[in-house]
matplotlib code that plots the C-alpha trace (Angstrom):
import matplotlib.pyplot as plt

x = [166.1, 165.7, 162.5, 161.1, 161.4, 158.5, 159.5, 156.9, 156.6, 157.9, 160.7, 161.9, 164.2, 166.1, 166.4, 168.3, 166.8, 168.2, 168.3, 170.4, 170.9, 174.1, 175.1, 173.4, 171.8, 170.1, 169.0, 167.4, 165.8, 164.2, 163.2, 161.5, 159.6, 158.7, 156.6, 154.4, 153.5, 152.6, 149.1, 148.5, 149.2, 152.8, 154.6, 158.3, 159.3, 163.0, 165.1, 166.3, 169.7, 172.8, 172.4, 169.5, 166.7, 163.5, 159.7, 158.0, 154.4, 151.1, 147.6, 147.4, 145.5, 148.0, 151.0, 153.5, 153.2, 150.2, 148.5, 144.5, 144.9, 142.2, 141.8, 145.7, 148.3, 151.3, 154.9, 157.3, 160.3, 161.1, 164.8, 166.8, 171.0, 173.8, 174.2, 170.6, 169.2, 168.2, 167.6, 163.9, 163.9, 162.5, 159.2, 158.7, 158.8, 156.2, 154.4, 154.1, 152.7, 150.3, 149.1, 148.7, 146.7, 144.3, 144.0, 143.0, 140.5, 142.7, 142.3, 146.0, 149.5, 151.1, 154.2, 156.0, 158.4, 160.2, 161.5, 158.5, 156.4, 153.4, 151.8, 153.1, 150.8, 153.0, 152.0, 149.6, 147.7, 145.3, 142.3]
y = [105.0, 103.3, 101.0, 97.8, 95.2, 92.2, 89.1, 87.0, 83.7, 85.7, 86.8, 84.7, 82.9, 86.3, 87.9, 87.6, 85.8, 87.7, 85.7, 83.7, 81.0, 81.4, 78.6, 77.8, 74.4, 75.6, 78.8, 77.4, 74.8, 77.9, 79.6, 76.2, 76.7, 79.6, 78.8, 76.1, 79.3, 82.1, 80.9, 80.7, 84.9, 84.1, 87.7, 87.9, 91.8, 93.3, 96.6, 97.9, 97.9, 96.3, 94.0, 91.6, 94.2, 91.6, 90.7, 87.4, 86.7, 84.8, 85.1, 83.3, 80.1, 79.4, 79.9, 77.1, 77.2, 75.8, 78.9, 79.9, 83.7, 83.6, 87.2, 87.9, 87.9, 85.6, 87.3, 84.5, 86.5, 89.9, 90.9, 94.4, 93.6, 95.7, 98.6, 99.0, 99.6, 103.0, 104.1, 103.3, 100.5, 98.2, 100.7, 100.3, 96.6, 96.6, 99.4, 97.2, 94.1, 96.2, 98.0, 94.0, 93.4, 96.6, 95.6, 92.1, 92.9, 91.4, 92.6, 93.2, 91.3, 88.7, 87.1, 83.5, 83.3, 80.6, 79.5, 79.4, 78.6, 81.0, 83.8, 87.5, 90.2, 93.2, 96.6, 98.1, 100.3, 97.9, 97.6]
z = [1.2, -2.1, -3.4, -2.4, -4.6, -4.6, -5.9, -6.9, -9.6, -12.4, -11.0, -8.2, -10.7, -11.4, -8.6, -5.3, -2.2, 0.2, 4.0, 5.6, 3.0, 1.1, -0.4, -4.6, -3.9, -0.5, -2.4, -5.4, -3.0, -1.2, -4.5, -5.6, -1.8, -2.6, -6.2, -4.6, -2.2, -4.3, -5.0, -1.5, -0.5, 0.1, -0.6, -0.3, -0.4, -0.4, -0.1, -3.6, -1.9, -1.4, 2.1, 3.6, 4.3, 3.5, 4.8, 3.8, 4.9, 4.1, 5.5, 8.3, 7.5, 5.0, 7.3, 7.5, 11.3, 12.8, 14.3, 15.1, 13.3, 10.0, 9.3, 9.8, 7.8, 9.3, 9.0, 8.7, 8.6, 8.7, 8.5, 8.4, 9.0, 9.1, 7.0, 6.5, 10.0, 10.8, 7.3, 6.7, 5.2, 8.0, 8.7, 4.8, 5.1, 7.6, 6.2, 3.1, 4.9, 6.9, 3.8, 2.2, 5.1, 4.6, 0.6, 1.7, 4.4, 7.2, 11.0, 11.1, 11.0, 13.5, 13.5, 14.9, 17.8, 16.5, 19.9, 21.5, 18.2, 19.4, 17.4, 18.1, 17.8, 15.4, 15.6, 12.9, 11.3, 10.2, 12.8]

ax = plt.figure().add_subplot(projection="3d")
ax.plot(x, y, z, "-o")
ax.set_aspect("equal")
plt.show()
């Protein structure tokens, strides 16, 4: 298994979002999203590899979603496709976020349903 990659404000502008968004004008609008969130915990981590192996998250009470979890952090998406699954890189993701959680002093991590728009609890290390 290869790195992670985080892209933060210095370097969202040279490096590849990797999600569902394919097309230039939708992408830069999601890298614009993502510099009015970096002051606010928002970490967007990725596989040093070719393919869509990412996790995004924010502490909680600056999630997007409107959710009761202070102490948490919120996963807003978490994302291992094709090629990539079964080769680590999706326990590194979430090892990441859970060890963002312990550096912050958070409880532990949580993540959105988006169908049913209600916190998950994820399962960490963190306690």
């Amino acid at each position: 298994m290869g790195n992670l990659i985080e892209i933060s404000g210095d370097t969202v502008d040279r490096e590849h979002v990797c999600c569902a968004i394919s097309d230039k004008k939708s992408t830069q609008a999601k890298k614009e999203w993502m510099k009015g969130c970096f002051a606010d915990g928002y970490q967007f981590w990725k596989a040093d590899a070719r393919g869509k192996a990412l996790i995004e998250f924010v502490p909680a009470e600056n999630a997007w979603a409107s959710i009761a979890a202070d102490g948490y952090l919120f996963i807003d998406c978490f994302w291992v496709a094709g090629s990539l699954t079964k080769k680590g890189y999706g326990t590194a993701l979430l090892e990441r976020c859970s060890e963002t959680a312990k550096e912050l002093g958070e409880k532990r991590t949580c993540g959105s349903l988006r169908r049913q728009k209600t916190a998950l609890p994820l399962r960490s290390r963190v306690l």
